[in-house]
N, C-alpha and C positions, 0 to 999 in steps of 0.2 A: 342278201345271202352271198357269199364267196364263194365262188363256183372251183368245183375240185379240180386239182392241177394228178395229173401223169408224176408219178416218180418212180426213177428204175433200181430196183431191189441191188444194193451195193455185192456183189459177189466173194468180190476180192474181201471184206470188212466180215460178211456177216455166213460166207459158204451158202452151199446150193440151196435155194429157195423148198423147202418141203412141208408138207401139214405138221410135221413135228415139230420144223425149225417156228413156223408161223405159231403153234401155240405154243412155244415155250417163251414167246414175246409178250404176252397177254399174262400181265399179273394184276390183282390176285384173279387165280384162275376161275373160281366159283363165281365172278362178277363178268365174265365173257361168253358167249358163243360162240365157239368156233367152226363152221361144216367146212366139207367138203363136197362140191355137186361137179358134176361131170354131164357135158350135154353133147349131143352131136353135131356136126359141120351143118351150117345152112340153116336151124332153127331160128325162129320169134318167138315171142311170149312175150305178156303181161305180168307185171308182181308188184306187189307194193312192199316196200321196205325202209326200216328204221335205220337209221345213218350209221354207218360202219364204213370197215377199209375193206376191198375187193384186192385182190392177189391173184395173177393168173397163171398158174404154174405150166397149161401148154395152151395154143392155139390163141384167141384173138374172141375180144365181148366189146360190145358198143351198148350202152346204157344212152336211152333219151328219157331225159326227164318230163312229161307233159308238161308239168305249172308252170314250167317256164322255159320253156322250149329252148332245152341246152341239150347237149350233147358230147359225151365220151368215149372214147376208143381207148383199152385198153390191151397189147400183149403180151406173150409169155416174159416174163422176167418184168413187169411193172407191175405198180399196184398206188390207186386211189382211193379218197376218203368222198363215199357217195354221201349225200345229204339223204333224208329220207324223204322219201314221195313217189308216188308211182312212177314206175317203169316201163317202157317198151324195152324190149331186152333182145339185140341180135348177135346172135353167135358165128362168127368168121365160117365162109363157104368153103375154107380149103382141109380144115382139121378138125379132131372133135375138141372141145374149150372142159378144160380143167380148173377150177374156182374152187378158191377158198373166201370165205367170209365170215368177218368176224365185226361183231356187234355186240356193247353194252348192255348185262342184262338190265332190266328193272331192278331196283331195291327189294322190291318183297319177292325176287327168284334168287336172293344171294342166300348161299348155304351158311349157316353161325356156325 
C-alpha cells in the first residue's frame, strides 16, 4: 500500500478552500460524497472509512491507521488521500477541526 502524502490546497490556482469549491471538484456529482463535519478542540474517536481525500478547511486532524501502524497529520489549508481502514481519529487541542470528506460512491448509489 502507498501510504498518503500531505498536499497543500494551491490558493493562488484554485482560491479559498470551501465545501462549494471542494464539491464543484468532484465530477460526475451523483457518483461522490461529499460532507462536511465539524468537531471540537482535543477530541478522539474511532471510525472506520472507505478511501477518500480529507480537506481541512480549519484547525489540525491526525488519522492513525491501526493495520498498519501509520500515521497522518493533517492542517488547515492541506488535504490527503486516506486508504480505507479503521481509524484512531485525533483532533488538534488548540481549535475546533473543520473537515470535509469526500468519497466514491458504490456503483448501485449512482443516480441514472
Amino acid at each position: 500500500m502507498d501510504l498518503p502524502k500531505v498536499e497543500r490546497w494551491d490558493f493562488e490556482k484554485t482560491g479559498l478552500m470551501t465545501l462549494d469549491k471542494i464539491r464543484g471538484m468532484v465530477t460526475p456529482t451523483h457518483h461522490f460524497r461529499v460532507s462536511r463535519s465539524e468537531y471540537p478542540a482535543g477530541v478522539e474517536f474511532s471510525e472506520a472509512s472507505r478511501e477518500g481525500v480529507c480537506y481541512v478547511l480549519q484547525g489540525q486532524v491526525t488519522y492513525r491507521l491501526e493495520e498498519c501502524n501509520f500515521e497522518i497529520s493533517i492542517s488547515a489549508g492541506e488535504f490527503a488521500n486516506l486508504p480505507s481502514g479503521s481509524y484512531w481519529v485525533l483532533i488538534g487541542k488548540n481549535e475546533t477541526a473543520s473537515l470535509v470528506r469526500v468519497w466514491e460512491l458504490p456503483a448501485e448509489f449512482w443516480a441514472n
